[in-house]
Backbone as a chain_set.jsonl record, in Angstrom:
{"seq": "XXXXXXXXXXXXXXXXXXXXXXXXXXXXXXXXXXXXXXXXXXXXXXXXXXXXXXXXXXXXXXXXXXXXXXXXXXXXXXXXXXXXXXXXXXXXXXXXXXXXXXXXXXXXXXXXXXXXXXXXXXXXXXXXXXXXXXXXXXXXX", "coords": {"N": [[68.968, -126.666, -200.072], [69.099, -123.396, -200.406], [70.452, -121.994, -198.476], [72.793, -123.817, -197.432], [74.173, -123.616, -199.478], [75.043, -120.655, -199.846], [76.141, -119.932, -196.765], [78.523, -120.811, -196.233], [80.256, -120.279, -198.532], [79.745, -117.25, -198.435], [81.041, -116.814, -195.348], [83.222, -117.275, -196.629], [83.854, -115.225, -198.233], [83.444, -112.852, -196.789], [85.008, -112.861, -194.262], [85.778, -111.064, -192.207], [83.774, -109.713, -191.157], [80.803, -108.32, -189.076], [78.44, -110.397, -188.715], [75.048, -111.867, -188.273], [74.368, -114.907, -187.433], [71.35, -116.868, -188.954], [68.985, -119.556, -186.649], [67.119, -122.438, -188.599], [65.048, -120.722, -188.307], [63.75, -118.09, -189.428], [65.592, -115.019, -191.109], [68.501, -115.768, -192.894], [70.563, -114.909, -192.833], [71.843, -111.874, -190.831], [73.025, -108.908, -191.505], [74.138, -106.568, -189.349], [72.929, -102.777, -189.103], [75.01, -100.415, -191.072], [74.716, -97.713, -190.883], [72.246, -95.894, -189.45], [69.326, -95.148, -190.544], [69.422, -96.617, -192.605], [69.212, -99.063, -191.943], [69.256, -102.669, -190.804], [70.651, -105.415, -193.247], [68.874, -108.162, -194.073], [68.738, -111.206, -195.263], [66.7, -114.034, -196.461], [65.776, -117.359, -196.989], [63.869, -119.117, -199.253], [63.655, -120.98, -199.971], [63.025, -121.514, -203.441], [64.204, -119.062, -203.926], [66.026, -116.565, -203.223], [65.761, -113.842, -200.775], [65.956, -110.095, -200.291], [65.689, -107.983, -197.263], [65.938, -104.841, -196.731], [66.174, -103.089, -194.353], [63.73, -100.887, -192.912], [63.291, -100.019, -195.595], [63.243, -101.424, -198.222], [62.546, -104.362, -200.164], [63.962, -107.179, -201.892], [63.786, -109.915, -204.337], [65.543, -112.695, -205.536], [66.268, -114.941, -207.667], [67.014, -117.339, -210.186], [64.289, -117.617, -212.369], [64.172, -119.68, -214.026], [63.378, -122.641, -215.251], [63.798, -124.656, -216.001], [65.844, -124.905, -214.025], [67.607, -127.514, -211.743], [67.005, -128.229, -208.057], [69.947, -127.449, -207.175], [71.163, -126.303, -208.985], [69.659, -123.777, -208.667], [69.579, -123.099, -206.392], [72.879, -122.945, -206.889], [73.282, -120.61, -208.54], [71.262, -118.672, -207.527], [72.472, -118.005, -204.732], [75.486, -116.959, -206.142], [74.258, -114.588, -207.224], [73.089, -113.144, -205.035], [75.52, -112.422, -203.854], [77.023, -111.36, -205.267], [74.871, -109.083, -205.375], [75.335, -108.261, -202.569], [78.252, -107.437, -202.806], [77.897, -105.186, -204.075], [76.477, -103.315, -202.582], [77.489, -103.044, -200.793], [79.252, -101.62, -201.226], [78.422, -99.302, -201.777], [77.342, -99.044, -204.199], [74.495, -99.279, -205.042], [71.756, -97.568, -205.157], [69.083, -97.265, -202.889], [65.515, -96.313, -202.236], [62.649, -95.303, -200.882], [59.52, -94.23, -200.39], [58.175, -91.372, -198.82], [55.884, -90.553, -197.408], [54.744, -93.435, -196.805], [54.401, -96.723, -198.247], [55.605, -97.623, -201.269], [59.114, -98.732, -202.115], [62.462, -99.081, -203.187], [65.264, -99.988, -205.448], [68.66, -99.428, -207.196], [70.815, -100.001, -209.017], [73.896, -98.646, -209.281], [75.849, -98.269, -211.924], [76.489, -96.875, -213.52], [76.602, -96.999, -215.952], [74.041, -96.141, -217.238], [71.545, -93.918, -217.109], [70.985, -92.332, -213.616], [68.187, -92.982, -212.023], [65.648, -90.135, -211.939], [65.248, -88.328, -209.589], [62.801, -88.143, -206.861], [60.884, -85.987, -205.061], [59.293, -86.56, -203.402], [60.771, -88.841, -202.041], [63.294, -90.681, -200.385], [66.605, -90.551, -200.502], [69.088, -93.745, -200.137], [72.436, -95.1, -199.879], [74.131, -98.226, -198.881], [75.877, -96.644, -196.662], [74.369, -94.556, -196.055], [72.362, -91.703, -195.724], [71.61, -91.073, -199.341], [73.29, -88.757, -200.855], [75.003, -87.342, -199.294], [77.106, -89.28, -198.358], [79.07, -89.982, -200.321], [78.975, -91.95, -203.289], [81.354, -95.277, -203.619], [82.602, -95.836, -205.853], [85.137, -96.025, -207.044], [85.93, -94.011, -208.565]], "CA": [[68.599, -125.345, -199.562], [70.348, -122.238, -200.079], [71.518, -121.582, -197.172], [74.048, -124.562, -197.093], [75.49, -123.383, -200.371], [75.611, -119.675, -199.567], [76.657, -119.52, -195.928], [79.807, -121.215, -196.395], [80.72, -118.883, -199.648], [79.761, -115.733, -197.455], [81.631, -116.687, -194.811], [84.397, -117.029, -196.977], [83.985, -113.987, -198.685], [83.721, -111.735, -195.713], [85.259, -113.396, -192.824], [85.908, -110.123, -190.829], [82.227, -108.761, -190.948], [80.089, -108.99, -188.193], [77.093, -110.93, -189.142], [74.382, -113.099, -187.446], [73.761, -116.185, -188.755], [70.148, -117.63, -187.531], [69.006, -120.763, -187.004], [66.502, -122.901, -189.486], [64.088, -120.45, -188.908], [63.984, -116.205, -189.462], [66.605, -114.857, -191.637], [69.662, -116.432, -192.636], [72.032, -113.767, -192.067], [71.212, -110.257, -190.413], [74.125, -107.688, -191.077], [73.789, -105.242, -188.732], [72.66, -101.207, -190.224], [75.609, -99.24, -191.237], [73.736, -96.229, -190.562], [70.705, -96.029, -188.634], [68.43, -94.53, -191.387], [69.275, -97.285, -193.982], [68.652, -100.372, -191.109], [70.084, -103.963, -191.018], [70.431, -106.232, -193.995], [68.31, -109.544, -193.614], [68.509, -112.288, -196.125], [66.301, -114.798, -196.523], [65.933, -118.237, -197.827], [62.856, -119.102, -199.43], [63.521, -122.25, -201.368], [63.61, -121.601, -204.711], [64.577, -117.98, -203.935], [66.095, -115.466, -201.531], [64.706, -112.463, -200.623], [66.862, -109.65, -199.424], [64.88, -106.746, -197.115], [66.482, -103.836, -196.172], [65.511, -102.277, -193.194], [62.523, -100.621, -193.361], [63.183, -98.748, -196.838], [62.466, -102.151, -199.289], [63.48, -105.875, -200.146], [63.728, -107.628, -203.493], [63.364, -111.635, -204.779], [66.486, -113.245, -205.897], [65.785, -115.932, -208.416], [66.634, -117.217, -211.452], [63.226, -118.118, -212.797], [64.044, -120.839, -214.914], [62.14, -123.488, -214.668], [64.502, -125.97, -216.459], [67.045, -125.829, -213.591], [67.123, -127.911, -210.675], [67.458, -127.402, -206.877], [71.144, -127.352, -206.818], [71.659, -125.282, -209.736], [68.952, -123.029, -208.283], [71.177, -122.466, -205.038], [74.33, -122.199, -206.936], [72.452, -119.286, -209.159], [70.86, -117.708, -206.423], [74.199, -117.664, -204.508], [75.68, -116.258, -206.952], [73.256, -113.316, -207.742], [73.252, -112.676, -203.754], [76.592, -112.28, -203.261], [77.468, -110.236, -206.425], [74.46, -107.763, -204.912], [76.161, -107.772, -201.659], [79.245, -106.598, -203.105], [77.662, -103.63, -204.93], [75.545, -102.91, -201.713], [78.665, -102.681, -199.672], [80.51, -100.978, -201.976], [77.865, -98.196, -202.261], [76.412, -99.064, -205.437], [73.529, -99.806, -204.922], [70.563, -96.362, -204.619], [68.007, -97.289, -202.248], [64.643, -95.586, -202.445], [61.67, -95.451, -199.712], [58.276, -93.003, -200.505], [58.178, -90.557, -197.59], [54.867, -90.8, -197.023], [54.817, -94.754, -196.467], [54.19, -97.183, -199.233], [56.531, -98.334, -202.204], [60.62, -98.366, -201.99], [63.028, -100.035, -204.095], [66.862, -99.953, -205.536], [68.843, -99.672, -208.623], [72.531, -100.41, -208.786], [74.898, -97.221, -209.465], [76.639, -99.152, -212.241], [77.247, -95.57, -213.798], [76.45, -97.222, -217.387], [72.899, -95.918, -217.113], [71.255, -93.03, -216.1], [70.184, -92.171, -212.353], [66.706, -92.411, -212.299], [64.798, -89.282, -211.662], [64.964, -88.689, -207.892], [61.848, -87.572, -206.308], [60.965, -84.971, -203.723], [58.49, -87.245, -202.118], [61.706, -89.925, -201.451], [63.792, -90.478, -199.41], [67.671, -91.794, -201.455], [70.292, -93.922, -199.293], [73.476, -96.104, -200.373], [74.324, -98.743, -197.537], [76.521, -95.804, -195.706], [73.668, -93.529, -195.382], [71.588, -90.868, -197.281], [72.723, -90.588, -200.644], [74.284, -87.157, -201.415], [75.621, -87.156, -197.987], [78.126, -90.12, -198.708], [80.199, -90.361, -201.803], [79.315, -93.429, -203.938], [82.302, -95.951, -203.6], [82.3, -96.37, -207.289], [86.078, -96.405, -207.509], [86.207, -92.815, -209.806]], "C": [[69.669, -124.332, -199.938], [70.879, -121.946, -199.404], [72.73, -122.768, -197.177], [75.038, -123.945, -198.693], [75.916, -122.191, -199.79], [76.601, -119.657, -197.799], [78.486, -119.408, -195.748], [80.79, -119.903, -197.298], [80.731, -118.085, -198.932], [80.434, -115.708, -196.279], [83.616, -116.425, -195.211], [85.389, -115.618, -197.767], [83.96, -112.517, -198.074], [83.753, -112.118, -194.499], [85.408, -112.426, -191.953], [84.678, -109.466, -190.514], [81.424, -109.612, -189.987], [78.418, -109.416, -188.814], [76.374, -112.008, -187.941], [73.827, -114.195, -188.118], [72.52, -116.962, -188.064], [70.017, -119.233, -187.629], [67.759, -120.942, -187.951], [65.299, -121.669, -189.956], [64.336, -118.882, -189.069], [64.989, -116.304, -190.906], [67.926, -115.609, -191.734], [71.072, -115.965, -192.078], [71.165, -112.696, -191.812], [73.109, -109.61, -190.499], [73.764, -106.624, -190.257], [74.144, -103.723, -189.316], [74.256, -100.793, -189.856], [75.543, -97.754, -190.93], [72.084, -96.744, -190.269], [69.118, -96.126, -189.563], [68.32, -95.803, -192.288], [68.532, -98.995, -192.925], [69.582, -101.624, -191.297], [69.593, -104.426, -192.813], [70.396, -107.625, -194.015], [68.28, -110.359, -195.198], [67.768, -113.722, -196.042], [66.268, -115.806, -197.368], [64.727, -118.682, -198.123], [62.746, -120.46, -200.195], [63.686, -122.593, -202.358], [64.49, -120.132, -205.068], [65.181, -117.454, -202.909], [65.546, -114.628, -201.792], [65.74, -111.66, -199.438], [66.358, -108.693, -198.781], [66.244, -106.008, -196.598], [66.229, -102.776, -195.09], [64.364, -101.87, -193.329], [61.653, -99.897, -194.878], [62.876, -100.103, -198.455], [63.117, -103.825, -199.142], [63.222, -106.271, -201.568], [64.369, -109.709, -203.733], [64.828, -111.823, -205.698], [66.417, -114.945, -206.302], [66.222, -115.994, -209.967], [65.6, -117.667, -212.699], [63.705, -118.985, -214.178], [64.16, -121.984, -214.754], [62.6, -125.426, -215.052], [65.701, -126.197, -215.768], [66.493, -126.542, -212.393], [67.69, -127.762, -209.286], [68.741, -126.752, -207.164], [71.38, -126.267, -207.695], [70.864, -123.757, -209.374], [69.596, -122.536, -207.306], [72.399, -121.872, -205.497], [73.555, -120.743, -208.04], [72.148, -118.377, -208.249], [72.003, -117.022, -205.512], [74.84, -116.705, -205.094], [75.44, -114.647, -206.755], [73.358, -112.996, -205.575], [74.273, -111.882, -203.154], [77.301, -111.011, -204.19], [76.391, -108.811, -205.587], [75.066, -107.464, -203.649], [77.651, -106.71, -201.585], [79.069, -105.256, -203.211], [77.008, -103.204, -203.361], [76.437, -102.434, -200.702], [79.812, -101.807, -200.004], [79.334, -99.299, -202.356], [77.196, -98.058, -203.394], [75.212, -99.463, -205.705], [72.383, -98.938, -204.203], [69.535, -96.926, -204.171], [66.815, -96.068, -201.966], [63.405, -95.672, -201.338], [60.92, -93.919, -199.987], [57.802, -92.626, -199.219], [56.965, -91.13, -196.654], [54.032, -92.551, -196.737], [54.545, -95.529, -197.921], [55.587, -98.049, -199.991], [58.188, -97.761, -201.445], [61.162, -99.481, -203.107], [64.774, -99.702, -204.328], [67.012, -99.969, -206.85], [70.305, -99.533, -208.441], [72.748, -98.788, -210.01], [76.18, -97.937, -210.454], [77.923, -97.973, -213.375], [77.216, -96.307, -215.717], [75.481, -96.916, -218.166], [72.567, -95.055, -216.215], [70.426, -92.876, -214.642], [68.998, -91.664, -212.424], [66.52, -91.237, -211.683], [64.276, -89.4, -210.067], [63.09, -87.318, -207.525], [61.531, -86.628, -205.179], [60.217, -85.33, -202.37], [59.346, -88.702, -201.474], [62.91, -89.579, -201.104], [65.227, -91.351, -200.189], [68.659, -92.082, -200.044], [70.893, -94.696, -200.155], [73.158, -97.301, -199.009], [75.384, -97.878, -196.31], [75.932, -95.092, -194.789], [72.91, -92.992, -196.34], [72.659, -90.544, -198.261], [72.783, -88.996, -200.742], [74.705, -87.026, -200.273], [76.906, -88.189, -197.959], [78.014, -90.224, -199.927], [79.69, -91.83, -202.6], [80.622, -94.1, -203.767], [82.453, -96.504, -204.762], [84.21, -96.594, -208.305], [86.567, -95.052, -208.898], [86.892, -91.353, -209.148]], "O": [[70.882, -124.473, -199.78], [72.018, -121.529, -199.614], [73.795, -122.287, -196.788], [76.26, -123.912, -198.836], [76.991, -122.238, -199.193], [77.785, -119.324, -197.849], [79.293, -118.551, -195.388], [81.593, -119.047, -196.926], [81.859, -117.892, -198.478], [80.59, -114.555, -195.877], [84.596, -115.905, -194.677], [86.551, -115.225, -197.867], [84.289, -111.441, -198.574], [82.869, -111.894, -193.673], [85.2, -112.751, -190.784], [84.626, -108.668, -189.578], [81.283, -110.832, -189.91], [77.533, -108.67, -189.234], [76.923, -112.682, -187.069], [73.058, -114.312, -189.072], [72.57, -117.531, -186.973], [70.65, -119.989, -188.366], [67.187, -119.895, -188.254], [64.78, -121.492, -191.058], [65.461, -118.561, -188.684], [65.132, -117.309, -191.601], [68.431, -116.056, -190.704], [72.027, -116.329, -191.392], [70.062, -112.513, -192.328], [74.058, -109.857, -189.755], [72.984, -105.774, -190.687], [75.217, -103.418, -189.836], [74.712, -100.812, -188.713], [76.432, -96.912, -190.799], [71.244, -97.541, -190.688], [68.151, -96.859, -189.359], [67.206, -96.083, -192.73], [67.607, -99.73, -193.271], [70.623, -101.509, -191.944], [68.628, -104.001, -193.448], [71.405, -108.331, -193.99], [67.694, -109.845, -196.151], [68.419, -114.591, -195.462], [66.631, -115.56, -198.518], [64.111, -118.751, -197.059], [61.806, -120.832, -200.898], [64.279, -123.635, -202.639], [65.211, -119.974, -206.054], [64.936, -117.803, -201.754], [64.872, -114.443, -202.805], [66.17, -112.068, -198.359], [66.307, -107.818, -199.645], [67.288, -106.519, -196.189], [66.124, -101.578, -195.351], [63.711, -102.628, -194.047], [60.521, -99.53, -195.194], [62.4, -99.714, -199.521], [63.883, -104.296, -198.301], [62.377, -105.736, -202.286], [65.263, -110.351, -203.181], [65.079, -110.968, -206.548], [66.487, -115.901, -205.529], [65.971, -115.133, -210.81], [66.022, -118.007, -213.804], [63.386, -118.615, -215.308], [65.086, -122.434, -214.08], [62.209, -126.554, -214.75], [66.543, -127.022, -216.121], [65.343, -126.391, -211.98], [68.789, -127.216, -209.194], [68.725, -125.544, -207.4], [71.817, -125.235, -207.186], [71.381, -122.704, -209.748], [70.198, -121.469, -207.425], [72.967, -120.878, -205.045], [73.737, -119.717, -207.385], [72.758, -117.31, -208.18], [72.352, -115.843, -205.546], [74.803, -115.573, -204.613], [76.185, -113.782, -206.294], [74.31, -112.239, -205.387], [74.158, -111.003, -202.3], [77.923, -110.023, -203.802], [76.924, -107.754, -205.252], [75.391, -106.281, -203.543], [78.01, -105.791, -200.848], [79.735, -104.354, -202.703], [77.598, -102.135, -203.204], [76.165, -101.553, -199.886], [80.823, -101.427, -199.415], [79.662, -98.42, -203.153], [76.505, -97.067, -203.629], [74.989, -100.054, -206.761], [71.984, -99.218, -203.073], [68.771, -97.243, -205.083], [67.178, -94.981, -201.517], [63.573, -96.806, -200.888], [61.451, -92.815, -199.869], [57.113, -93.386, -198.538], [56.992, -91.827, -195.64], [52.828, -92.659, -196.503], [54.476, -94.727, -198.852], [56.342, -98.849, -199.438], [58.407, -96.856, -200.64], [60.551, -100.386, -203.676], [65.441, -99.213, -203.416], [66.149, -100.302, -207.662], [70.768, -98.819, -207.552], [72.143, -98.237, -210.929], [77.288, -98.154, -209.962], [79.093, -98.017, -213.754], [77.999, -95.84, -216.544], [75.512, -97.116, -219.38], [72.894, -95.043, -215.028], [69.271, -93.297, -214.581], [68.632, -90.524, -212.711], [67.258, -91.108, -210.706], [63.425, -90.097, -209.515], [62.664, -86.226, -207.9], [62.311, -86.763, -204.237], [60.251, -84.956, -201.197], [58.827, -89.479, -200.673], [63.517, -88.54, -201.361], [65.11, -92.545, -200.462], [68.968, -91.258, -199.184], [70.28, -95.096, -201.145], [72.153, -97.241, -198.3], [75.629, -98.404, -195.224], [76.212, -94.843, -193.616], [72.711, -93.451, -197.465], [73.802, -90.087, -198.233], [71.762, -88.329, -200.578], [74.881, -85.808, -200.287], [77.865, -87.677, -197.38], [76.999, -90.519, -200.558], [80.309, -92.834, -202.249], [81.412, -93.156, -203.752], [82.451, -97.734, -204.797], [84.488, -97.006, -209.431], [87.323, -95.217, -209.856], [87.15, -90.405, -209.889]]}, "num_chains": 1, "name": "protein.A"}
């Protein structure tokens, strides 16, 4: 399962953060929202995948679809790829998107190597601080 590889790693990698860790069933971790607007961050374990939602503004599948590895390497992959988006997500890099009017949302990492998509008037942008243009990216510039 994923969860026995990651928890361990994530505990080790942010031992002072308050997190909830559940049991077998729900989410594996819940960070509690940074800001109200953006919500908690729930991670799930799905088996061959995680799945990370974000409060009410989107969630996205964490997988490395290939089909020639097996469990274990599937955990340590997934792992991986979890923990690297955590970083960026905590570090502000990471534009969260949510369509006003209900429907689609999504994300795109602030890697600053590629341009910022085309913001919309019918969405709504946050980082994990808060609404974007209201907090600073943490991009280290």
């Amino acid at each position: 399962m994923i969860r026995d590889k990651f928890l361990p790693l994530l505990q080790q990698k942010y031992p002072n953060e308050r997190v909830l860790v559940s049991p077998a069933s729900g989410p594996i971790v819940v960070f509690p929202a940074k800001h109200s607007d953006v919500g908690e961050l729930e991670i799930w374990d799905d088996g061959d995948e995680a799945t990370i939602s974000i409060g009410e503004i989107t969630h996205g599948h964490f997988n490395p679809y290939k089909p020639e590895l097996n469990q274990d390497e599937i955990d340590t992959e997934v792992t991986e790829m979890v923990l690297d988006f955590l970083e960026d997500m905590f570090a502000d890099r990471i534009l969260l998107w949510k369509a006003r009017k209900g429907g689609s949302g999504g994300w795109q990492q602030l890697d600053f190597t590629e341009p910022l998509m085309e913001q919309s008037k019918d969405a709504d942008y946050y980082v994990w601080s808060g609404p974007y243009g209201q907090v600073m990216p943490n991009n280290g510039r």
